[in-house]
SEFI-313269 format. One record per residue (C-alpha): chain; x, y, z; residue number from 0; residue in one letter. Coordinates in nm, 3 decimals, always signed. Layout:
BEGIN
+---+---------+---------+---------+-----+---+
: c :       u :       v :       w :   k : r :
+---+---------+---------+---------+-----+---+
: A :       X :       Y :       Z : NUM : A :
...
+---+---------+---------+---------+-----+---+
***
This chain:
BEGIN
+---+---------+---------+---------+-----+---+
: c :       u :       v :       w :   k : r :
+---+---------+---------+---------+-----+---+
: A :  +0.000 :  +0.000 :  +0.000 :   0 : X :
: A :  +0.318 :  +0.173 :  +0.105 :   1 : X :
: A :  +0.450 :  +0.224 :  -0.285 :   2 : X :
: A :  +0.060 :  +0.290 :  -0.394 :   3 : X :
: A :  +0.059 :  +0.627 :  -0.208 :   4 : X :
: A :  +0.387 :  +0.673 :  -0.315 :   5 : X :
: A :  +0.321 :  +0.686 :  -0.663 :   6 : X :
: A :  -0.059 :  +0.827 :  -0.616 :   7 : X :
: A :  +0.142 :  +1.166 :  -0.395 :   8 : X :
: A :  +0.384 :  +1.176 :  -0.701 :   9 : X :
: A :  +0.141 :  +1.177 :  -0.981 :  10 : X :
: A :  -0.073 :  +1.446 :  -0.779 :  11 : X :
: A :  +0.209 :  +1.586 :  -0.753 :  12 : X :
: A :  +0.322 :  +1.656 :  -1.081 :  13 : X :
: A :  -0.006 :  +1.783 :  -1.195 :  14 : X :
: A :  -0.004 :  +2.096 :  -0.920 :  15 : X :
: A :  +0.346 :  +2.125 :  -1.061 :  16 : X :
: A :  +0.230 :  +2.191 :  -1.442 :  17 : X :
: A :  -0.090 :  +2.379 :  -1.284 :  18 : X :
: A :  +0.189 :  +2.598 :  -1.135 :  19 : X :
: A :  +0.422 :  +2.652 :  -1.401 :  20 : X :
: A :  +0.134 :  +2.717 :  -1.625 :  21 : X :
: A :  +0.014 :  +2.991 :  -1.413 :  22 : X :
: A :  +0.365 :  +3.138 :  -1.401 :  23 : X :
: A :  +0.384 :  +3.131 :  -1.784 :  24 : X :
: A :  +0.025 :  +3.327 :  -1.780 :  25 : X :
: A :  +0.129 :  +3.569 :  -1.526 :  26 : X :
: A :  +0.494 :  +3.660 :  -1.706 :  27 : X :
: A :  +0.289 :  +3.657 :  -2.018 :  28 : X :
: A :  +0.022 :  +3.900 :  -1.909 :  29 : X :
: A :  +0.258 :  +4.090 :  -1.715 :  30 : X :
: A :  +0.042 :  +4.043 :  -1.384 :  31 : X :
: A :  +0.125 :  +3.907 :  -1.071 :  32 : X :
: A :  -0.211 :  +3.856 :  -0.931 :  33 : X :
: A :  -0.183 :  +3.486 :  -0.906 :  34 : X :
: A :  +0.170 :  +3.551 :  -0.732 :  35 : X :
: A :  +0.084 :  +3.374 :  -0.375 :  36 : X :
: A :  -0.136 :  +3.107 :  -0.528 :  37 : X :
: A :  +0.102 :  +3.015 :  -0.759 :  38 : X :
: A :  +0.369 :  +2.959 :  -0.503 :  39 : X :
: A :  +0.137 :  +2.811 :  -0.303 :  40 : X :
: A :  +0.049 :  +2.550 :  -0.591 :  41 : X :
: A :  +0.425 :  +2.469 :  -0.610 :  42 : X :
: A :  +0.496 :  +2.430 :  -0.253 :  43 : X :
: A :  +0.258 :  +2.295 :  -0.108 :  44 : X :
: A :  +0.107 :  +2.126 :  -0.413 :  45 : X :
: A :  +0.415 :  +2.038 :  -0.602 :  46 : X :
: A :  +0.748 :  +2.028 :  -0.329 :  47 : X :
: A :  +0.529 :  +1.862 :  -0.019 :  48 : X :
: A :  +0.327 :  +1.602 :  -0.202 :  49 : X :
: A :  +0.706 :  +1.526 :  -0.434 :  50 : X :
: A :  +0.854 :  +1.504 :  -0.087 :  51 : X :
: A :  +0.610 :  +1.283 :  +0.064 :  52 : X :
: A :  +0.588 :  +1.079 :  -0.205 :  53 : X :
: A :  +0.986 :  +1.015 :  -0.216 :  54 : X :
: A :  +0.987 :  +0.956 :  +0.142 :  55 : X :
: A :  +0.701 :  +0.696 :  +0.120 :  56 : X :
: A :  +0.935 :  +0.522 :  -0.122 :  57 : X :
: A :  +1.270 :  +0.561 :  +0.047 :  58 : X :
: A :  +1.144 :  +0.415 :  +0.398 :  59 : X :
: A :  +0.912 :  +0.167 :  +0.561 :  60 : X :
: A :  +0.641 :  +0.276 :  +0.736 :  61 : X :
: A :  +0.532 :  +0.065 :  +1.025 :  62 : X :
: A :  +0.153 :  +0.199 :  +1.049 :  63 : X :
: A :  -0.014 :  +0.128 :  +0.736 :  64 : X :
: A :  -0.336 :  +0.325 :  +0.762 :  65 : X :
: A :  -0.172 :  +0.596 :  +0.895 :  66 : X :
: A :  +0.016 :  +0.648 :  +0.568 :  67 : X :
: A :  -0.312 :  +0.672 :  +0.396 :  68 : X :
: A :  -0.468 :  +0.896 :  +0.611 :  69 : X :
: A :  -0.188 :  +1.138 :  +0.535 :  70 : X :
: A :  -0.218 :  +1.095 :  +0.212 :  71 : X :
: A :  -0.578 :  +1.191 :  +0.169 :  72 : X :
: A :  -0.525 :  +1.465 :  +0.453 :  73 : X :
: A :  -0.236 :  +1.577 :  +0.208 :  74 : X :
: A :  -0.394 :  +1.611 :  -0.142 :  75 : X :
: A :  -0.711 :  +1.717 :  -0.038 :  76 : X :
: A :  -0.534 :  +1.999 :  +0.151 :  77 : X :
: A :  -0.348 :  +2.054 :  -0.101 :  78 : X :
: A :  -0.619 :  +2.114 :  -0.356 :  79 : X :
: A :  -0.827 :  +2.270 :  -0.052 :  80 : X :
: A :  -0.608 :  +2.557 :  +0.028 :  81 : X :
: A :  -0.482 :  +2.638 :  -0.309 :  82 : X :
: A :  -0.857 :  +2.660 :  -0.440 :  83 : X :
: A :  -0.945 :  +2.865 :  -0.162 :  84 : X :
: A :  -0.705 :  +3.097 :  -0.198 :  85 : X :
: A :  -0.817 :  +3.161 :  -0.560 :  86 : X :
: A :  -1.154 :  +3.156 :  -0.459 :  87 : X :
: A :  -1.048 :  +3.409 :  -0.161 :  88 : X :
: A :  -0.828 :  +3.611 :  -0.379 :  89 : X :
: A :  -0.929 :  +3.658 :  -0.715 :  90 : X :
: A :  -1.324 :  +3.636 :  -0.646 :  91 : X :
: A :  -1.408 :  +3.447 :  -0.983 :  92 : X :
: A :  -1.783 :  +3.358 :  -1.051 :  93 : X :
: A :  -1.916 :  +3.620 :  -0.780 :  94 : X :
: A :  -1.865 :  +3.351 :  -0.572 :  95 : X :
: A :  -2.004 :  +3.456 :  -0.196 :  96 : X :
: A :  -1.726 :  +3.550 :  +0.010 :  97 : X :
: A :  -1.793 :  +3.360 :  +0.300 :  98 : X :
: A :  -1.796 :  +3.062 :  +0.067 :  99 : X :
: A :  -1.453 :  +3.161 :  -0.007 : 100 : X :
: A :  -1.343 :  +3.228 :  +0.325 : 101 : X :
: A :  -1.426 :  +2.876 :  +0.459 : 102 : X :
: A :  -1.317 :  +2.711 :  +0.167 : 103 : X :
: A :  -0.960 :  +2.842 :  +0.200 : 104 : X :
: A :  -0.964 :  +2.767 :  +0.614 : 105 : X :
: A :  -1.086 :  +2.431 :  +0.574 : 106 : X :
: A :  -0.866 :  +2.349 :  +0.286 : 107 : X :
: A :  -0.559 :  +2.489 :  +0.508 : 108 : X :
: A :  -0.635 :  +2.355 :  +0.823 : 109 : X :
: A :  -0.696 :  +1.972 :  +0.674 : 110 : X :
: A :  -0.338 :  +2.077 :  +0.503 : 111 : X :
: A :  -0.223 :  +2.110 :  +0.869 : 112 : X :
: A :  -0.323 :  +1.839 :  +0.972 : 113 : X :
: A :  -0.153 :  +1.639 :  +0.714 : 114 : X :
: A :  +0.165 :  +1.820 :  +0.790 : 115 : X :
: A :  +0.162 :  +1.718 :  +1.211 : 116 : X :
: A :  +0.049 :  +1.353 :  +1.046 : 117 : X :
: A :  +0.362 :  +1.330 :  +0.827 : 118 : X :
: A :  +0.548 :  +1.445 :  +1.154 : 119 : X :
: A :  +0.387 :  +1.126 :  +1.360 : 120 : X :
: A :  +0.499 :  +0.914 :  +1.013 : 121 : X :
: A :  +0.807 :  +0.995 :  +1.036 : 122 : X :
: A :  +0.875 :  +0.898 :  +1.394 : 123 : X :
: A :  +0.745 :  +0.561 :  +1.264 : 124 : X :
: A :  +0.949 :  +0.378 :  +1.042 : 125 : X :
: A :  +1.091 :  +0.027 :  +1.034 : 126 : X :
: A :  +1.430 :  -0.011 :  +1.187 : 127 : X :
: A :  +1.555 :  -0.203 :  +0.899 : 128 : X :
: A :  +1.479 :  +0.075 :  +0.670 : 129 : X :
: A :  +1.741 :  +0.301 :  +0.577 : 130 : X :
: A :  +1.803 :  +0.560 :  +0.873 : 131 : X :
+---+---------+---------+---------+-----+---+
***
């Protein structure tokens, strides 16, 4: 299950990482840098954390299974959570209703939080045999 979320937080992974560069080709096209923190929010948290995880889920042995794919859900739907809200938060598209926004982008954050204290517990629990 181990090299399943592996691959599934490196797949993710590269798709926030052509959402990003996409948006940074738009914005050094138009010549705006509106979309400046949720594009570097899209690579970081999107792009670097989910890469990382996903690399570290391959490198080492976890020794509690369901744990890895709790973090792994935590992680990409906080991922897409926060980044979305920030859009929604920032750039307002659709009329959307602001308070709409607002919770969106908490939510999304705080569930990307809690991912980030879970990969924390993870790490504290790998297999001795696995590479230290």
């Amino acid at each position: 299950m181990q090299e399943k979320w592996s691959l599934r937080l490196i797949r993710v992974a590269a798709i926030f990482g052509l959402i990003g560069t996409v948006l940074g080709s738009h914005m050094a096209g138009a010549g705006s840098y509106a979309f400046r923190p949720i594009h570097a929010h899209i690579l970081l948290v999107g792009w670097l954390s989910l890469f990382a995880w996903g690399v570290f889920y391959r490198i080492y042995k976890v020794r509690a299974k369901k744990l890895v794919a709790f973090h792994g859900w935590t992680g990409i739907i906080g991922a897409v959570g926060l980044t979305t809200g920030m859009w929604l938060q920032f750039m307002k598209p659709f009329n959307i209703n602001e308070t709409f926004a607002l919770i969106f982008y908490i939510v999304g954050g705080t569930i990307l939080l809690v991912s980030f204290v879970l990969f924390v517990l993870v790490t504290f629990m790998i297999e001795k045999d696995s590479k230290q």
